[in-house]
Each structure stands twice: as structure tokens, then as C-alpha cells.
C-alpha positions, -999 to 999 in steps of 0.1 A, spaced: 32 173 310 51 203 292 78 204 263 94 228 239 98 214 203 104 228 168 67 230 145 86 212 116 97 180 139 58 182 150 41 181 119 63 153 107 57 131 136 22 140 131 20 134 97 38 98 104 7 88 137 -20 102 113 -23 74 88 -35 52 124 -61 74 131 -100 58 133 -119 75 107 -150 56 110 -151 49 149 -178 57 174 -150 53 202 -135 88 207 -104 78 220 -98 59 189 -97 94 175 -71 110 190 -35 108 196 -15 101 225 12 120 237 39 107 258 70 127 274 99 113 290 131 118 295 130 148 270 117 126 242 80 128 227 65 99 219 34 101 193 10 70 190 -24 65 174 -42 32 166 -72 23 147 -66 -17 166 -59 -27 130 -28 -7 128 -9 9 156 18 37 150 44 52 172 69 75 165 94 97 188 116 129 189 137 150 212 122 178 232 137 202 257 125 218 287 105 190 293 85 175 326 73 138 319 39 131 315 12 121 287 -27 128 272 -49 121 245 -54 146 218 -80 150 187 -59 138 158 -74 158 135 -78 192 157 -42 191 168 -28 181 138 -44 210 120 -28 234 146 3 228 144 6 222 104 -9 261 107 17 276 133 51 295 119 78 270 117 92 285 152 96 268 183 62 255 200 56 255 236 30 225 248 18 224 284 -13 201 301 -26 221 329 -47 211 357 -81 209 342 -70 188 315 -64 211 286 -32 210 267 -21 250 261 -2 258 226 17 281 220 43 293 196 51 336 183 23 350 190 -7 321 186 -19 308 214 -47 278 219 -61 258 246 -78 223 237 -94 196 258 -66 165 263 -85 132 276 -67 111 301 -41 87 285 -51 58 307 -79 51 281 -61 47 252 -55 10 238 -17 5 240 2 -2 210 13 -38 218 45 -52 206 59 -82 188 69 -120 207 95 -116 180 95 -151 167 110 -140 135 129 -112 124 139 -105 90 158 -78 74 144 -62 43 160 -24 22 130 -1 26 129 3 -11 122 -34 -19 92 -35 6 79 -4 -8 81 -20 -42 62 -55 -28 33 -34 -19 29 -11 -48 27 -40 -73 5 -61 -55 -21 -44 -32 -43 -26 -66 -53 -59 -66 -69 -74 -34 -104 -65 -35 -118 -36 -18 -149 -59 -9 -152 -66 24 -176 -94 24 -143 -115 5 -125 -118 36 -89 -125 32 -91 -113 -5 -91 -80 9 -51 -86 20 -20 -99 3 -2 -130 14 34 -123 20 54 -158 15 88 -159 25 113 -180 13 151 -185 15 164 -147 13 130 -136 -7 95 -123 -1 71 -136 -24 39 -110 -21 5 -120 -40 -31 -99 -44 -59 -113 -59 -95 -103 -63 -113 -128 -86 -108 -110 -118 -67 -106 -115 -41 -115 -95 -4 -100 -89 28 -115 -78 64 -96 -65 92 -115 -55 119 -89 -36 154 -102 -20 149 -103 17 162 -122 49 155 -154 56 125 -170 76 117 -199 51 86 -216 59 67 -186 71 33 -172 54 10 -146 64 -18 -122 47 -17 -83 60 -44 -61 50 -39 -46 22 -51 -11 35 -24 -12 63 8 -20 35 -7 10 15 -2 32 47 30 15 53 42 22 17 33 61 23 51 62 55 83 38 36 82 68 11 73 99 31 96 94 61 117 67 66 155 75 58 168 41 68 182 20 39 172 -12 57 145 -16 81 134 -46 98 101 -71 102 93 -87 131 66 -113 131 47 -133 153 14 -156 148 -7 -123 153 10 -94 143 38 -78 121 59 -48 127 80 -29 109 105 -10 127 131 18 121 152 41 137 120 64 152 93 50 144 71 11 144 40 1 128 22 -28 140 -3 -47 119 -29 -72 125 -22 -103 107 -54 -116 91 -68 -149 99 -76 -182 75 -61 -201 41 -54 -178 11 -62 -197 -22 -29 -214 -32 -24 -191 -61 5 -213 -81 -24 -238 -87 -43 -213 -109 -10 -198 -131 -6 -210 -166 18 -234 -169 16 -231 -210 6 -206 -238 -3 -207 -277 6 -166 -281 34 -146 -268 43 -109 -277 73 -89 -264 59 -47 -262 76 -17 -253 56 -14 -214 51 28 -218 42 27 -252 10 2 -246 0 19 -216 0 49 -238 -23 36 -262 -44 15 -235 -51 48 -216 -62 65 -246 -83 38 -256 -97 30 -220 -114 72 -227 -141 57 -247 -140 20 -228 -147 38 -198 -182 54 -218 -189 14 -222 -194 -18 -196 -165 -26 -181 -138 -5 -195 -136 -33 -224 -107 -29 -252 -107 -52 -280 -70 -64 -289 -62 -83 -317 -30 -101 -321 -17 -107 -353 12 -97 -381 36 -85 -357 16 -60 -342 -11 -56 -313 -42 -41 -323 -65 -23 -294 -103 -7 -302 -130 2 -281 -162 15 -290 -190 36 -274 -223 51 -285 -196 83 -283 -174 71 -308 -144 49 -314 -105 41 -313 -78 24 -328 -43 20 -312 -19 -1 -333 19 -13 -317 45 -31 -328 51 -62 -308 76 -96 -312 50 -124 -316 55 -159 -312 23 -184 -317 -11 -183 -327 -32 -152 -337 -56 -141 -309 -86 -113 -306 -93 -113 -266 -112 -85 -247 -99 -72 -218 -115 -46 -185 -87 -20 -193 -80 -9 -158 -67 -42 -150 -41 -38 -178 -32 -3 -174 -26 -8 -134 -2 -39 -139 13 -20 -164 19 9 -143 28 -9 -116 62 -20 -130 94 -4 -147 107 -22 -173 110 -12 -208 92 -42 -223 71 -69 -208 55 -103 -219 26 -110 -230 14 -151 -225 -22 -161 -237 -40 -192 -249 -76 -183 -264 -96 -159 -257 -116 -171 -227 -83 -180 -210 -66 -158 -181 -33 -137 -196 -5 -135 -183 16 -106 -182 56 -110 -168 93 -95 -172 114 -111 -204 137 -119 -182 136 -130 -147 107 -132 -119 104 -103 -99 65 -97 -110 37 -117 -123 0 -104 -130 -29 -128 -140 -59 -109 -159 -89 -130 -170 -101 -118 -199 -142 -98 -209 -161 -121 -235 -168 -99 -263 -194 -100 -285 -191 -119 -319 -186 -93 -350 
């Protein structure tokens, strides 16, 4: 194997493989990176057997062949080399030879044969998607599948897809999030990803992916998302995700219309002493046209006061104030709604107009004053 490339296209394609690499695998090929030349295009893969990446660029001066690098070794070379042209050659005991100016380094390649092979798709449905709605799918709903393993399919978000939309939802026990993004249509079709694949996938949708559309192909086991260069393929996980339009609230007694940055603002500066506290708890009191948020610690206190549009009842309710602040943050809009019943009741926060997001928050019993 031996090809000329430049260090730039190298270190791209490598940042791209990367986010497949095994971190916490006792199987060393798992660790490394395969390289595959033919027909004066490299093709990069790495898998973790969750997630499986490959990417590709042209090459000159090339003679076909392939081995298994250490992801982290190589990748550290060439990010250090001169953006020049890099010479790569496998010899005959096995070691892949660098070179590029005046550096020059030798490593050990393993023998491709061992590595797992990326797999592909049956294709049983393929739907269309802009790379920028997918991106946003993920980044409002995966901060809120668990990060427990030992809750199973909370630990992934269920992407529903409907007639020209994707409905994605993350849940974790204490909050749950809903997108809805225009997409093709597969109607009928359901499926829950891991959520720490689609945050890889939203890095690599924002890091290197130039396409305005891209494409998902899906089959009972598997999803991948192709473009131009590159695919990433995804386990699908297995068993029924709690049927999450059963638990919304269908009514409220209190509804307030706030400006979104300016109560993230305040929640952020009121979540520095919550966080001194058990779980980041911020009193807010509704009432009079304005929200009222305090928290208190044995370091001190704060009061936030905003202006809101209130409709209903007057409501005190205590809240974990990372679970606000992330919904919050996860979204654009100027102002967003506010929906509550009492103050053991779940909240539920939404756009004024439309239903592109959704995000349930149970609410922290706080002590009586």
C-alpha cells in the first residue's frame, strides 16, 4: 500500500473516522483505523460495533492495498506534520512509513483482515432530510436521555417519522424533550438510536458535512446517514419506548409568555447559588405579571424578577435548574410558553406559536415557608 496526499485532507478525514474510535475496548483492533487504497482513493473507517464510520478522498501515486492503524497515534501524527504533501508507504514487515518535509516515522500497521467491516444498509427506507434540520433534532433532544446505562432504551431517543416529518423524543424520568423537523416521508416507521451516536453525528453534521441535504437509510437493525464522502452507521436499539403522548398535559391552570434569553439570564445567575444547594433548586413564583425566581444556600441568596404575559392562576413551583436552563438553551426563539397546573404537576415549556419543540420538566417539592 502507498499514496501521496495533502496533511490538511488527512487530518480532516481523520478528524471525521475519530469520533468511531473504541475508547474503552480491550480488543486492539477496535482501536485503530483502517486504511484502504484503491483506485487512487483512500478510504478511512473505524468502528466502535455501535457506530461505524467511513470516509474517502483522492490520493495520487498510489498502489492499492490496506492496514490497521492506532487511531490515536496516527491521528496525532499527522495533525503535527506541516500542511505539505505526506508520503505513506506499508512495507514488508508491516509498518506503515510517514513522511512529509523533513519528518519521518515508522509505526506498526496490523493486518486489515481483522478489522470488523462496516456493514451496510438493506435499505428498506430511505428518506431525505437538510443536514441542518437533523442537526437541530438531535441538539434539542439528546440532553435529555439519561446517561444511566442500567435504563436501557432511556439512554436513546426515539425518532418517529411521519408524513414529511421527524418527530425526535428524549426522556430520562425527570424531563422529557420533543422536535418535530420537515423530512421525507416513511410514515409508519419508529426507531430509538443511541443517543451518544446522534451527538457524534451532530459534530460530524456540523464539523464537515457541506451537503445541504443528506440522506437516511434504515433498516430493522441499523441507520445510516450518508453524504457525498462519508456514511455513518448506527445500531438501532432494541425494545418499546414509553409512549410519551400518554404522559403530556393535555390542560393547564397557569400560562406565561417570557422573553427565552432574558430568563435564562436570570435562571443561570440564580442556578450559582442552587448549584451550592440539593438539586440545583430555584424557587419561582408566578404572580402580578411577573416571574419571580430565588434560591438560597448556607452561601447566600438571589432574587431574579421578569416580566412575563400571565394567564390563570398564581403558582410558587420549584424547579432542578439545569433542566430549565438546557431546554432553554436548546431553542431559538425570542419568547417561549410557559403551561403549569400546581405545583407537584410536570411543566410544560413550548413555542407561542407552532410545534417544532416540546420539553416536559417535573417539578422539586420545596419546603413549606
Amino acid at each position: 500500500m502507498k499514496f501521496t496526499c495533502t496533511q490538511i485532507a488527512l487530518s480532516k478525514a481523520l478528524n471525521i473516522v475519530s469520533k468511531a474510535v473504541s475508547t474503552r475496548t480491550t480488543i486492539p483492533i477496535l482501536k485503530g483505523i483502517l486504511l484502504t487504497v484503491q483506485d487512487n482513493r483512500l478510504t478511512l473507517a473505524a468502528s466502535d460495533l455501535d457506530i461505524g464510520i467511513e470516509t474517502s478522498i483522492e490520493v495520487s501515486d498510489a498502489i492499492d492495498g490496506a492496514a490497521v492503524v492506532s487511531a490515536k497515534l496516527f491521528e496525532e501524527i499527522i495533525r503535527r506534520l506541516p500542511a505539505a504533501l505526506v508520503n505513506l508507504e506499508r512495507d514488508d514487515q508491516n509498518n506503515l512509513n510517514i513522511s512529509c518535509l523533513s519528518s519521518d516515522f515508522s509505526i506498526v500497521a496490523l493486518p486489515a483482515d481483522e478489522f470488523p467491516a462496516i456493514g451496510s444498509i438493506k435499505e428498506e427506507y430511505r428518506i431525505p432530510i437538510r443536514r441542518d434540520s437533523l442537526r437541530d433534532l438531535i441538539k434539542k433532544t439528546t440532553f435529555s436521555a439519561s446517561i444511566d446505562d442500567k435504563k436501557g432504551i432511556l439512554t436513546g431517543c426515539l425518532f418517529e417519522l411521519k408524513k414529511e416529518e421527524i418527530v425526535a423524543v428524549a426522556l430520562d424520568g425527570f424531563r422529557m424533550a420533543v422536535a418535530v423537523e420537515q423530512a421525507g416521508e416513511a410514515e409508519g416507521k419508529s426507531m430509538v438510536v443511541p443517543a451518544r451516536i446522534l451527538n457524534e453525528i451532530a459534530k460530524l453534521l456540523g464539523d464537515s458535512v457541506q451537503e445541504e441535504e443528506i440522506v437516511l437509510l434504515l433498516d430493522d437493525k441499523k441507520m445510516e446517514i450518508r453524504t457525498e464522502e462519508t456514511r455513518v452507521i448506527s445500531r438501532l436499539m432494541e425494545g418499546d419506548f414509553i409512549k410519551y403522548e400518554d404522559i403530556v398535559p393535555k390542560t393547564y391552570k397557569t400560562r406565561c409568555v417570557l422573553a427565552r434569553q432574558e430568563m435564562l439570564a436570570s435562571i443561570e445567575r440564580a442556578s450559582l447559588l442552587a448549584r451550592e444547594g440539593k438539586n440545583n433548586l430555584i424557587k419561582v413564583t408566578i404572580a402580578d405579571g411577573q416571574m419571580e425566581i430565588t434560591s438560597r444556600s448556607e452561601e447566600g441568596n438571589v432574587k431574579e424578577i421578569i416580566a412575563c404575559e400571565m394567564e390563570g392562576d398564581e403558582l410558587v413551583i420549584g424547579f432542578n435548574s439545569k433542566y430549565i436552563a438546557e431546554a432553554l438553551r436548546a431553542v431559538n426563539d425570542e419568547e417561549v410558553v410557559f403551561e403549569m397546573s400546581s405545583s407537584t404537576s410536570p411543566c410544560l415549556v413550548k413555542p407561542v406559536e407552532g410545534n417544532s419543540y416540546m420539553y416536559l420538566i417535573l417539578p422539586v417539592r420545596i419546603a413549606a415557608s
